[in-house]
PyMOL CGO cylinders between C-alpha atoms (Angstrom):
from pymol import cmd
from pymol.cgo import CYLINDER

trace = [
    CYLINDER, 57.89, 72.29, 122.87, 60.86, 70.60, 122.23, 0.3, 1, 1, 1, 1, 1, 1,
    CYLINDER, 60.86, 70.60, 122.23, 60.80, 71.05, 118.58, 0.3, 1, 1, 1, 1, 1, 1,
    CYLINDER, 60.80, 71.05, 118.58, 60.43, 74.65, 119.35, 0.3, 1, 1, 1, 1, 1, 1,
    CYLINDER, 60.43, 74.65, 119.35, 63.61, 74.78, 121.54, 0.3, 1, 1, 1, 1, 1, 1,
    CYLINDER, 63.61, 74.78, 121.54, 65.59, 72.71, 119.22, 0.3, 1, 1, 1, 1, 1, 1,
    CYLINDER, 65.59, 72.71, 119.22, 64.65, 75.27, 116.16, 0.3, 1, 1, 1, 1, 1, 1,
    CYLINDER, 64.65, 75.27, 116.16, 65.96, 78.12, 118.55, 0.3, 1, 1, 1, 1, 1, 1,
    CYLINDER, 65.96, 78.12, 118.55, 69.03, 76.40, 119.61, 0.3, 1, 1, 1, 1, 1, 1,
    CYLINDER, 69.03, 76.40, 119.61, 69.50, 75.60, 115.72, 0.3, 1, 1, 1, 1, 1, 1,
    CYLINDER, 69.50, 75.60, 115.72, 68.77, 79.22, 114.73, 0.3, 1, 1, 1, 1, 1, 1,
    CYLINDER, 68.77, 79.22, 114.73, 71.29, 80.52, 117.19, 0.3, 1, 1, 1, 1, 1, 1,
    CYLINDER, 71.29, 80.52, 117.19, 74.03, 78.16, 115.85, 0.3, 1, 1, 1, 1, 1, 1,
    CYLINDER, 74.03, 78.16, 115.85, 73.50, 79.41, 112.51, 0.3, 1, 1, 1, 1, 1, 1,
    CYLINDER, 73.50, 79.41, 112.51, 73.76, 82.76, 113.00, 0.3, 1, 1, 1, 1, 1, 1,
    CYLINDER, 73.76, 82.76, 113.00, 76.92, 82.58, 115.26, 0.3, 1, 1, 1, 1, 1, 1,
    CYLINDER, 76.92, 82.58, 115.26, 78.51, 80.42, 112.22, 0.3, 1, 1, 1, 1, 1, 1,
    CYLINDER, 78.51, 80.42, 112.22, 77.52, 83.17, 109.85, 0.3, 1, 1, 1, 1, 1, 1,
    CYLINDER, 77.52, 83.17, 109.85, 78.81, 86.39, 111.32, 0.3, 1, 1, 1, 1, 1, 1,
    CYLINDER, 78.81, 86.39, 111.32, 82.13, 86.44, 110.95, 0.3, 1, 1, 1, 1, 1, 1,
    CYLINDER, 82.13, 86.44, 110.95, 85.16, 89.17, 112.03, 0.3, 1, 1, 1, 1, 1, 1,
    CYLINDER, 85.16, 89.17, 112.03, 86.73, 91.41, 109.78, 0.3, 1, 1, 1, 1, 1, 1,
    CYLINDER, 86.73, 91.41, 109.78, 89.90, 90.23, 108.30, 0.3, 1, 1, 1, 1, 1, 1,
    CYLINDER, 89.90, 90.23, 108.30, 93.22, 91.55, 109.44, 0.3, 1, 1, 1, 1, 1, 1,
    CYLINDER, 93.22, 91.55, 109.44, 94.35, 94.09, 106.64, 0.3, 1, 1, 1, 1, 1, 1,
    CYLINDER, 94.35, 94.09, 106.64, 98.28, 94.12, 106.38, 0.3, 1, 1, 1, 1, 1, 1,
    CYLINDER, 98.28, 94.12, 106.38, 100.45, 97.53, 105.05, 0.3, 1, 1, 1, 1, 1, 1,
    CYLINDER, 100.45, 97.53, 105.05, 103.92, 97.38, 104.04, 0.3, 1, 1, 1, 1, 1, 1,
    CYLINDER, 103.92, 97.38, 104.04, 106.27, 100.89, 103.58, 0.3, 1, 1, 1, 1, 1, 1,
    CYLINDER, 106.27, 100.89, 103.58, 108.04, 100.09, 100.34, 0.3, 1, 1, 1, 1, 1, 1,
    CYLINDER, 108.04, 100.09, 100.34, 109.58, 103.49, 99.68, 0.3, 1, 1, 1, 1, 1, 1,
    CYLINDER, 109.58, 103.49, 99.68, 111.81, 104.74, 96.77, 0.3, 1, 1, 1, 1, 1, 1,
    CYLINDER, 111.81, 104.74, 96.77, 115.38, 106.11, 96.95, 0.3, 1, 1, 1, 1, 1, 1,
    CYLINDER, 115.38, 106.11, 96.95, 114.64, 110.39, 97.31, 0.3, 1, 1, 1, 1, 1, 1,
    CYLINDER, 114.64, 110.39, 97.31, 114.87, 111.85, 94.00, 0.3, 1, 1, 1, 1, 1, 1,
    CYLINDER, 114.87, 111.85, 94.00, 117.74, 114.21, 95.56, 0.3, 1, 1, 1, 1, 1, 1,
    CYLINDER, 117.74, 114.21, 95.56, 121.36, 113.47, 95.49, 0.3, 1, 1, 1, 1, 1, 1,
    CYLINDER, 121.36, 113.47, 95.49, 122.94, 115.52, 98.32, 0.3, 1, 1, 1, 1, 1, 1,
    CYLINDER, 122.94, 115.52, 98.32, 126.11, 114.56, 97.35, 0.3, 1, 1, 1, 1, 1, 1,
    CYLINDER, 126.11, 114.56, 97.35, 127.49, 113.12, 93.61, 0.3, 1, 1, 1, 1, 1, 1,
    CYLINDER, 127.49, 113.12, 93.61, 131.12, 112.08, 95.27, 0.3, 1, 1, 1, 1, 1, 1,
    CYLINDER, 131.12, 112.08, 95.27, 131.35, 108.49, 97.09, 0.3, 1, 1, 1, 1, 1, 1,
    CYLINDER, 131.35, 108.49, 97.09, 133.17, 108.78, 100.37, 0.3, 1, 1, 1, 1, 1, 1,
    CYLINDER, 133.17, 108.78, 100.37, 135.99, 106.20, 101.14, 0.3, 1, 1, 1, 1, 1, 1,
    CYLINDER, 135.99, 106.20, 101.14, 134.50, 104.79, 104.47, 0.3, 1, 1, 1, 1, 1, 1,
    CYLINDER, 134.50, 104.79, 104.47, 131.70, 102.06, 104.60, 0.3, 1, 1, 1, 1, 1, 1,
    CYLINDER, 131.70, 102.06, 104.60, 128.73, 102.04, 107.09, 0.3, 1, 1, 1, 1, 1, 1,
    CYLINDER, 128.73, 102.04, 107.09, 126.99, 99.86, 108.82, 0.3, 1, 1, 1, 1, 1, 1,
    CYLINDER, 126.99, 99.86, 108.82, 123.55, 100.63, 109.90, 0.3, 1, 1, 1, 1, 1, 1,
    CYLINDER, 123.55, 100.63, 109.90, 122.12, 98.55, 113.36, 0.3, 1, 1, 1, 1, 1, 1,
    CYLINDER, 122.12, 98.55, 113.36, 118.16, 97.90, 113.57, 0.3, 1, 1, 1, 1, 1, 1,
    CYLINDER, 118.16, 97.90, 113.57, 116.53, 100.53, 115.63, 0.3, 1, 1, 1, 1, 1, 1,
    CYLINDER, 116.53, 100.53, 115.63, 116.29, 100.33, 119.52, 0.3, 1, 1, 1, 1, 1, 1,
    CYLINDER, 116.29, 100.33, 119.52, 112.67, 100.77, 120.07, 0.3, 1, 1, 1, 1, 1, 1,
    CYLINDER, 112.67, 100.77, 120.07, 110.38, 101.41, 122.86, 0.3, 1, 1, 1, 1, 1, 1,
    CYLINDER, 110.38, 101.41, 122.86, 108.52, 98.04, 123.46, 0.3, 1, 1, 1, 1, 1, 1,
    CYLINDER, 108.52, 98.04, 123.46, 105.26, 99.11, 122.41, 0.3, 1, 1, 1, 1, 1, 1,
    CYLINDER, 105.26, 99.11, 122.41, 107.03, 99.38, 118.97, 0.3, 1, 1, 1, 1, 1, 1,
    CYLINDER, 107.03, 99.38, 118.97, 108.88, 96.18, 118.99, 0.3, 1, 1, 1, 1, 1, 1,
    CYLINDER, 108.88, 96.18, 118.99, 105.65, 94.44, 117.33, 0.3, 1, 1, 1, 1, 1, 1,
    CYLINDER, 105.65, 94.44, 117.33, 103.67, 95.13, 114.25, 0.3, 1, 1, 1, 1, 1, 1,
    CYLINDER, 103.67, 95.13, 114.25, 100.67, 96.76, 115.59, 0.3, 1, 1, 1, 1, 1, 1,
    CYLINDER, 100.67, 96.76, 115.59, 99.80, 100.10, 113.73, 0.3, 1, 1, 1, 1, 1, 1,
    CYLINDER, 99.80, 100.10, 113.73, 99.63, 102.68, 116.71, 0.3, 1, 1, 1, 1, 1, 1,
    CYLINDER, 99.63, 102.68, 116.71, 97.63, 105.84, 116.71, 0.3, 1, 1, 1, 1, 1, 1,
    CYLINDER, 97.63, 105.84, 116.71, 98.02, 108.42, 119.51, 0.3, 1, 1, 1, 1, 1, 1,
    CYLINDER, 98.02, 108.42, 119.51, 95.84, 111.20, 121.30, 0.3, 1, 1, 1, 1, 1, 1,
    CYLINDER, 95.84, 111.20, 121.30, 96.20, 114.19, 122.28, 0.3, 1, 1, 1, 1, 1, 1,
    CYLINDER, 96.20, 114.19, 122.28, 95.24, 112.90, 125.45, 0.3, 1, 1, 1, 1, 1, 1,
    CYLINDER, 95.24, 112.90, 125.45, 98.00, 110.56, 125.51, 0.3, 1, 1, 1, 1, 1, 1,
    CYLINDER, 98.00, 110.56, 125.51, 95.67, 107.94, 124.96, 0.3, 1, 1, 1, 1, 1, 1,
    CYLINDER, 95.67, 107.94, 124.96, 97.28, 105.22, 122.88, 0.3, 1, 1, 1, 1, 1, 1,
    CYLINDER, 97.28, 105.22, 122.88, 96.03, 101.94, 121.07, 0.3, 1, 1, 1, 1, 1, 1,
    CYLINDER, 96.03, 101.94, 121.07, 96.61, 99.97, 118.27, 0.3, 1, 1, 1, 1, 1, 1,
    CYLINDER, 96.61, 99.97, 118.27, 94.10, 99.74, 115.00, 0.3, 1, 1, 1, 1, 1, 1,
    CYLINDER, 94.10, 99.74, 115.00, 92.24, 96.25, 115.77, 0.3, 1, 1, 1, 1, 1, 1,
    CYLINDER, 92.24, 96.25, 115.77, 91.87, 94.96, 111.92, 0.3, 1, 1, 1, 1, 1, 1,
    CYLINDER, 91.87, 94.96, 111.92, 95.29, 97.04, 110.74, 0.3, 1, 1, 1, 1, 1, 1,
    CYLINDER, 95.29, 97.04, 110.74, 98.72, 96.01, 111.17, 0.3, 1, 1, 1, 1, 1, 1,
    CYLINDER, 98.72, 96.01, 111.17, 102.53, 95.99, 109.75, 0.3, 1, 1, 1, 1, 1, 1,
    CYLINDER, 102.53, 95.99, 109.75, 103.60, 93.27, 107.86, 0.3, 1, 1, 1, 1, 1, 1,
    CYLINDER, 103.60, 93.27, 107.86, 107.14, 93.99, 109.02, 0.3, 1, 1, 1, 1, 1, 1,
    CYLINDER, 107.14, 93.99, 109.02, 108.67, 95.79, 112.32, 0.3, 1, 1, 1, 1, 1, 1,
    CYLINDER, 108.67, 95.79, 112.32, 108.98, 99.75, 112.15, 0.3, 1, 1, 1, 1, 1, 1,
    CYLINDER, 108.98, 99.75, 112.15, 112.30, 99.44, 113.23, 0.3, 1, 1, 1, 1, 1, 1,
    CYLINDER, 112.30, 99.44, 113.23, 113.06, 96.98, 109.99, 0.3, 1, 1, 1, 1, 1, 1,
    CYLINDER, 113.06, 96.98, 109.99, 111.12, 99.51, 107.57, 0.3, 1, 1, 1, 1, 1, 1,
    CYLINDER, 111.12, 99.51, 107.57, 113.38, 102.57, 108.87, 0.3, 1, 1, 1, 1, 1, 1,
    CYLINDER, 113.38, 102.57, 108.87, 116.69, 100.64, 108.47, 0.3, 1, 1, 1, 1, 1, 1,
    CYLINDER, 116.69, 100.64, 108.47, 116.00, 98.64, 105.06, 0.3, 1, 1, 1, 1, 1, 1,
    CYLINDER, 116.00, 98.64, 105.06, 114.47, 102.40, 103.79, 0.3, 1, 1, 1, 1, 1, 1,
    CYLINDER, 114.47, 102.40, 103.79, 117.56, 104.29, 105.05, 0.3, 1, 1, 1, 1, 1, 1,
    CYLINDER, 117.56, 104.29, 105.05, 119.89, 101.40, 103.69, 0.3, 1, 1, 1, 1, 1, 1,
    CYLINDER, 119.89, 101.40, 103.69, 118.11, 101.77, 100.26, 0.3, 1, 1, 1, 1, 1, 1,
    CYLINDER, 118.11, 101.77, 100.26, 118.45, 105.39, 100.31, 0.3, 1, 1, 1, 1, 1, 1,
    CYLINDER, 118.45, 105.39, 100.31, 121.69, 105.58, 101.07, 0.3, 1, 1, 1, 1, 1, 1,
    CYLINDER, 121.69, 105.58, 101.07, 123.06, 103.10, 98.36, 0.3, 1, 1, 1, 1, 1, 1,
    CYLINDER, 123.06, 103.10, 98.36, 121.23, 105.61, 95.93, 0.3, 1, 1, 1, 1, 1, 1,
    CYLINDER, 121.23, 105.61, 95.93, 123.10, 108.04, 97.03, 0.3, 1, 1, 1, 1, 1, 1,
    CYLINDER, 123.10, 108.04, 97.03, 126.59, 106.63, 96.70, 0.3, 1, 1, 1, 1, 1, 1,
    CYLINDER, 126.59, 106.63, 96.70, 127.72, 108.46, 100.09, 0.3, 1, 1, 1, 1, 1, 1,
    CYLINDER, 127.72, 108.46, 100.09, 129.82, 105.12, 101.38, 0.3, 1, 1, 1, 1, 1, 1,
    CYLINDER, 129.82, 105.12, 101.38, 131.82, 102.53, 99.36, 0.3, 1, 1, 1, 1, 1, 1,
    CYLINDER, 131.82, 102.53, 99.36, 130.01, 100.22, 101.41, 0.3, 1, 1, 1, 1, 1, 1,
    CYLINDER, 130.01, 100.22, 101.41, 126.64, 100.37, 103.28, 0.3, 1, 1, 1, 1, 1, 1,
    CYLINDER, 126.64, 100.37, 103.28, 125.49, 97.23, 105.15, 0.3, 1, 1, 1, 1, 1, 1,
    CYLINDER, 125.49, 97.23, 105.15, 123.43, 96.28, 108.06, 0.3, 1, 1, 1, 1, 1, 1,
    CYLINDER, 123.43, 96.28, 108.06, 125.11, 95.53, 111.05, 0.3, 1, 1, 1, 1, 1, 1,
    CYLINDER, 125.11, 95.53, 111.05, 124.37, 91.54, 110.78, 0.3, 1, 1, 1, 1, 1, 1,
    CYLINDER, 124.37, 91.54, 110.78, 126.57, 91.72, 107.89, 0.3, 1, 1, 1, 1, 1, 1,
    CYLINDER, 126.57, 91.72, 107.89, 130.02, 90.29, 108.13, 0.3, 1, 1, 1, 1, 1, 1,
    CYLINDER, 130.02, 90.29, 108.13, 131.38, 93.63, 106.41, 0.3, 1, 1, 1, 1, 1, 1,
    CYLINDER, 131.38, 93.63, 106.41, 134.01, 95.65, 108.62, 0.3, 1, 1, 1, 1, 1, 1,
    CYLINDER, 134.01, 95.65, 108.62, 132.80, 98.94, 108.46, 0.3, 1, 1, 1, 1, 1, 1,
    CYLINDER, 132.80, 98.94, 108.46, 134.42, 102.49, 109.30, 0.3, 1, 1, 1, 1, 1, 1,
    CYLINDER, 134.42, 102.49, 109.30, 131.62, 103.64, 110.78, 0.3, 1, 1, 1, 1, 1, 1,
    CYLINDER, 131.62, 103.64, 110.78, 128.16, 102.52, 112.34, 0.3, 1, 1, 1, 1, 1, 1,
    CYLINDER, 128.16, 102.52, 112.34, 125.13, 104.47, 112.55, 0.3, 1, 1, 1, 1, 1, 1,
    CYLINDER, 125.13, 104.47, 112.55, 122.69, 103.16, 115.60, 0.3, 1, 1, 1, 1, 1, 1,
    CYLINDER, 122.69, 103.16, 115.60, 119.93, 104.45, 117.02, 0.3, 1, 1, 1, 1, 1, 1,
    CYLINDER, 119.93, 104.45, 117.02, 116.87, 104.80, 119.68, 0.3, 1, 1, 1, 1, 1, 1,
    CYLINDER, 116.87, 104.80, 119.68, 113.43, 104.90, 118.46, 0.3, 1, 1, 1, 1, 1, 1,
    CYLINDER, 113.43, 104.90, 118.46, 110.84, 106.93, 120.55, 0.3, 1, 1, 1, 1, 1, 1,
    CYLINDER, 110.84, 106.93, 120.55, 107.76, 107.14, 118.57, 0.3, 1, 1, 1, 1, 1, 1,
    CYLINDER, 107.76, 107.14, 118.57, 106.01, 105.52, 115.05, 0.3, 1, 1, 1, 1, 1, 1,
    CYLINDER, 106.01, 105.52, 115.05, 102.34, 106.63, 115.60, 0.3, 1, 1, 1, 1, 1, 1,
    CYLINDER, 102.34, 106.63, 115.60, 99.50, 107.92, 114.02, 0.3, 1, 1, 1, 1, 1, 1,
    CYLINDER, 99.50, 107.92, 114.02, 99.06, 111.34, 116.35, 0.3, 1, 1, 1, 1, 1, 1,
    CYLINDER, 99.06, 111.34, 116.35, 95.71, 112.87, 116.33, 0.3, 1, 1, 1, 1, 1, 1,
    CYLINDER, 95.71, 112.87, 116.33, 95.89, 116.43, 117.45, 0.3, 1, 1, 1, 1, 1, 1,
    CYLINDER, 95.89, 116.43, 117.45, 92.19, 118.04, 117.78, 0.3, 1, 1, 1, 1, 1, 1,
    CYLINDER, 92.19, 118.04, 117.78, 90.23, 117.20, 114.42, 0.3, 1, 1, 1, 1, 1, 1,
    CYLINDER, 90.23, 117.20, 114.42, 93.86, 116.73, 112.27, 0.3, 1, 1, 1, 1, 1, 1,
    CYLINDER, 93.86, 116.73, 112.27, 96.38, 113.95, 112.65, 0.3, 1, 1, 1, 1, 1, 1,
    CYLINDER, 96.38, 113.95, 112.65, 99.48, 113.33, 110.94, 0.3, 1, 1, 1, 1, 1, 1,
    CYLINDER, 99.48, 113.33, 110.94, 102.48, 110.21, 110.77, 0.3, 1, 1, 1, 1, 1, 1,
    CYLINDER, 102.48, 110.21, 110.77, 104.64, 111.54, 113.76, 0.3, 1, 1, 1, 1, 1, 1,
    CYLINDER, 104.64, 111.54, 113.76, 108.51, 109.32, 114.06, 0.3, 1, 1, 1, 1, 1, 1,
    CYLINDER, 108.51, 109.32, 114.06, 110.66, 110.65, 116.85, 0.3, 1, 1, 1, 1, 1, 1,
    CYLINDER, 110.66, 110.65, 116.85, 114.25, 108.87, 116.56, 0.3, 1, 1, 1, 1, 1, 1,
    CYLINDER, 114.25, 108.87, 116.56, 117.45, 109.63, 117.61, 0.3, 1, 1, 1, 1, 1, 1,
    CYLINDER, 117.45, 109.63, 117.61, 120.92, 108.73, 115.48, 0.3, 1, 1, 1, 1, 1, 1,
    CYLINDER, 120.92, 108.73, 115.48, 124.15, 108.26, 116.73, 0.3, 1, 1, 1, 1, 1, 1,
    CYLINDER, 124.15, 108.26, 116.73, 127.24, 108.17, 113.92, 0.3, 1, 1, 1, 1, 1, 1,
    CYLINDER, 127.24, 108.17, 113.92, 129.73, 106.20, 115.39, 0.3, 1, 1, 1, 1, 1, 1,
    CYLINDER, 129.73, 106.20, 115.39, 133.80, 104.86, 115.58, 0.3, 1, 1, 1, 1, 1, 1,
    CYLINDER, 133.80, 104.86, 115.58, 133.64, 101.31, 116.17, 0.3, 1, 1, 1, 1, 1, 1,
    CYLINDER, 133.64, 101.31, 116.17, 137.77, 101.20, 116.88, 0.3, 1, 1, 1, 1, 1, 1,
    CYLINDER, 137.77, 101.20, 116.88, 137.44, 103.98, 118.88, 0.3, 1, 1, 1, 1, 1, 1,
    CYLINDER, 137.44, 103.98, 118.88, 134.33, 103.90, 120.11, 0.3, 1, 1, 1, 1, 1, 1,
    CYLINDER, 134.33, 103.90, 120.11, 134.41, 107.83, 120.42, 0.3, 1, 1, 1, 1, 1, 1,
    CYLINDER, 134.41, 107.83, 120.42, 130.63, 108.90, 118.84, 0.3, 1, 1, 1, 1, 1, 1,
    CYLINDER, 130.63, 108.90, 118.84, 131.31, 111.13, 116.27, 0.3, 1, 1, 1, 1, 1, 1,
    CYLINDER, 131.31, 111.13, 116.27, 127.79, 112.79, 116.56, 0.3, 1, 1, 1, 1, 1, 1,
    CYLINDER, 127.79, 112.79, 116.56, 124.26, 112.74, 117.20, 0.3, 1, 1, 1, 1, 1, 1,
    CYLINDER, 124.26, 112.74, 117.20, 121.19, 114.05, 116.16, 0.3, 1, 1, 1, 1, 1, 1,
    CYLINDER, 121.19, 114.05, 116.16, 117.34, 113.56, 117.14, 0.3, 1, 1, 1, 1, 1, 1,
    CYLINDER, 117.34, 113.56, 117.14, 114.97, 113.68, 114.04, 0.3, 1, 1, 1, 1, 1, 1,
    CYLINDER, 114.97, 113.68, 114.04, 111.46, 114.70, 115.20, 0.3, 1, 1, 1, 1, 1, 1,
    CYLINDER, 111.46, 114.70, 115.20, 109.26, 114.49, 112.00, 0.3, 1, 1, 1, 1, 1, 1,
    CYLINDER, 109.26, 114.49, 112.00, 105.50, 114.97, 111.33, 0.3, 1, 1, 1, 1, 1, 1,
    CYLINDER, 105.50, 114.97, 111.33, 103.58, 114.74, 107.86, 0.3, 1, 1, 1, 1, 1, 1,
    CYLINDER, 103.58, 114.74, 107.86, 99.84, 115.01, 107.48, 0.3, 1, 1, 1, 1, 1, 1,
    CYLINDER, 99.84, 115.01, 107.48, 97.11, 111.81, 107.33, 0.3, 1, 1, 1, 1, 1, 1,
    CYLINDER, 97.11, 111.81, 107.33, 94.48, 112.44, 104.49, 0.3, 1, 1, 1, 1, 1, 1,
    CYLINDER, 94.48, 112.44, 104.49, 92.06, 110.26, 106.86, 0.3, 1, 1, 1, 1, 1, 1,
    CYLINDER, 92.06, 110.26, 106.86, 91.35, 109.63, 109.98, 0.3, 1, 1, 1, 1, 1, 1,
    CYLINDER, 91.35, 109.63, 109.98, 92.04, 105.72, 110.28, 0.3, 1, 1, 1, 1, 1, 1,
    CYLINDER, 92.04, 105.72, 110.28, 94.62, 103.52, 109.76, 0.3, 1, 1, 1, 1, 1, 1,
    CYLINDER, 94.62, 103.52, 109.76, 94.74, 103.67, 105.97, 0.3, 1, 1, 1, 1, 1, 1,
    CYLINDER, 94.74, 103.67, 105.97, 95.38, 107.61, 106.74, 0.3, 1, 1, 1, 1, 1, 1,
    CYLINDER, 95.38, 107.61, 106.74, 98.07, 106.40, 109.20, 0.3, 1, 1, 1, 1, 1, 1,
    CYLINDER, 98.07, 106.40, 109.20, 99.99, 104.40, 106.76, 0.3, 1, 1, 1, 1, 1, 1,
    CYLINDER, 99.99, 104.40, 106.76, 100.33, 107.03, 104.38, 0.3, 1, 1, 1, 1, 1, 1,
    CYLINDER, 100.33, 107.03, 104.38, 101.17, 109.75, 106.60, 0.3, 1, 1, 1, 1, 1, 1,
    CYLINDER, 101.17, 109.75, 106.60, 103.86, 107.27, 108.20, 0.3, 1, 1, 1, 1, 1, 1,
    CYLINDER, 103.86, 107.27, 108.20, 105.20, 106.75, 104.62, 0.3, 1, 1, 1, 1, 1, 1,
    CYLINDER, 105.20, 106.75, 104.62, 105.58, 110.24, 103.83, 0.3, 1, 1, 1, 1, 1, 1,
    CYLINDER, 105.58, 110.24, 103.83, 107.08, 110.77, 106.90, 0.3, 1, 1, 1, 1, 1, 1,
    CYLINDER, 107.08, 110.77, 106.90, 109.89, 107.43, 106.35, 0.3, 1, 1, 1, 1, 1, 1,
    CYLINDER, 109.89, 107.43, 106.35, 110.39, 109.55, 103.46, 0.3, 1, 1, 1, 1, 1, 1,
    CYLINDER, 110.39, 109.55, 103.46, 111.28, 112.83, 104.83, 0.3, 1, 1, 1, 1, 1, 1,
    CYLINDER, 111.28, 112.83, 104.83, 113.50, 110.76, 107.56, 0.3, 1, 1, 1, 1, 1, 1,
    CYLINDER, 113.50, 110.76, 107.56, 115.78, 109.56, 104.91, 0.3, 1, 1, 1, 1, 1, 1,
    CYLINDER, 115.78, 109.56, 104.91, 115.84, 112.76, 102.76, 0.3, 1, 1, 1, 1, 1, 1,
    CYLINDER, 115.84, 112.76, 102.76, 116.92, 114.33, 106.41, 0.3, 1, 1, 1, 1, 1, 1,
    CYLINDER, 116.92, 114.33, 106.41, 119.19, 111.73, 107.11, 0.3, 1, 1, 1, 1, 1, 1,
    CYLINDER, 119.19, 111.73, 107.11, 121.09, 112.00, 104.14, 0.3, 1, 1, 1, 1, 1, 1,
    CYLINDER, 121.09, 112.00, 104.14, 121.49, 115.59, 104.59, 0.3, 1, 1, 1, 1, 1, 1,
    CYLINDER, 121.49, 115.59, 104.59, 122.75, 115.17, 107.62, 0.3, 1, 1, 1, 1, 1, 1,
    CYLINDER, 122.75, 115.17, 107.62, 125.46, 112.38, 106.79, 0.3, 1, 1, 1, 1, 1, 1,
    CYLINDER, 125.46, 112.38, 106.79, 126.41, 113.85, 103.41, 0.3, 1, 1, 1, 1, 1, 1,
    CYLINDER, 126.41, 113.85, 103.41, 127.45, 116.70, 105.50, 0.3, 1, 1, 1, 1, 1, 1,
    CYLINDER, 127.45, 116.70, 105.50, 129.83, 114.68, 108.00, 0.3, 1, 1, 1, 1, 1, 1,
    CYLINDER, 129.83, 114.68, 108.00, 131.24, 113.06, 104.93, 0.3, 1, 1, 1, 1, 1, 1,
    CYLINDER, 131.24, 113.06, 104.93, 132.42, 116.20, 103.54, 0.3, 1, 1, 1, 1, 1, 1,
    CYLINDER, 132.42, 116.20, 103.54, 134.06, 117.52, 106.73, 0.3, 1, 1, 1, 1, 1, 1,
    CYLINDER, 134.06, 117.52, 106.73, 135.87, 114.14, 107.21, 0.3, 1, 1, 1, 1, 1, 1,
    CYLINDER, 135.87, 114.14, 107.21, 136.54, 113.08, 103.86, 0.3, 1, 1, 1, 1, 1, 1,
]
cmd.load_cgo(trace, "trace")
């Protein structure tokens, strides 16, 4: 009998040590420059450009999806291996250099004086599912700013959605990329613009 127990208890053991948990799967948005060049003449101002302000349930690296329900989670074997606020500042940096629209363009760590500063609040970074569809949905608002006067020179709130080929967090990821990408292309619109009216 106690054989018997003692092959149980050993079976047990064994197949706890053998089932294991899926590894964590980790997705990076390494984007290039857009292919568009909204404006060919470099402006004589530099810019720095501060991290993102995000909500707190996008401070981390969790890949979020969200329902119509407003029902939101975070994929459980799928995650960033960087902030979404540090993927939409190092992507809009890159961008921007690509452009040529400032003499200088710099995060705001740097120790470069800059003309202006470009800050801003970041609502949402999701994976939205809307009936049997979802999409990458970013929701952030810019702010173009004077740091010696501290007058804000303008503002604008980007709401942008692209479509997710799947369902799950691989879908996410792509859908977020193409949606990064259609921030910037946005973006640059927008500030090529202000740099020909103050030129």
């Amino acid at each position: 009998m106690r054989f018997f127990l003692f092959a149980i208890l050993t079976l047990f053991f064994l197949m706890g040590c053998s089932s294991s948990t899926p590894s964590i799967r980790e997705y990076t948005l390494l984007l290039q420059p857009t292919k568009e060049r909204q404006n060919t003449l470099i402006a004589s101002k530099s810019l720095s450009i501060a991290s993102p302000k995000a909500l707190p349930s996008l401070i981390g690296k969790n890949i979020l999806y969200l329902r119509e329900d407003t029902e939101t989670g975070n994929y459980l074997y799928s995650r960033w291996n960087d902030t979404p606020s540090s993927f939409i500042q190092r992507s809009l940096i890159q961008s921007i250099e690509a452009e040529h629209l400032f003499t200088t363009v710099a995060p705001t760590s740097s120790l470069v004086q800059s003309d202006w500063i470009l800050e801003s609040d970041l609502n949402a970074f999701h994976h939205r599912f809307i009936g049997s569809m979802s999409e990458g949905y970013i929701d952030i608002t810019y702010r173009l700013l004077d740091p010696k006067t501290k007058h804000t020179i303008k503002t604008k709130r980007f709401i942008i959605t692209t479509p997710a080929p799947t369902p799950d967090a691989a879908g996410g990821v792509e859908a977020l990329k193409n949606a990064l990408l259609e921030l910037n292309r946005q973006s640059l619109q927008w500030l090529s613009a202000d740099i020909k009216e103050n030129r």
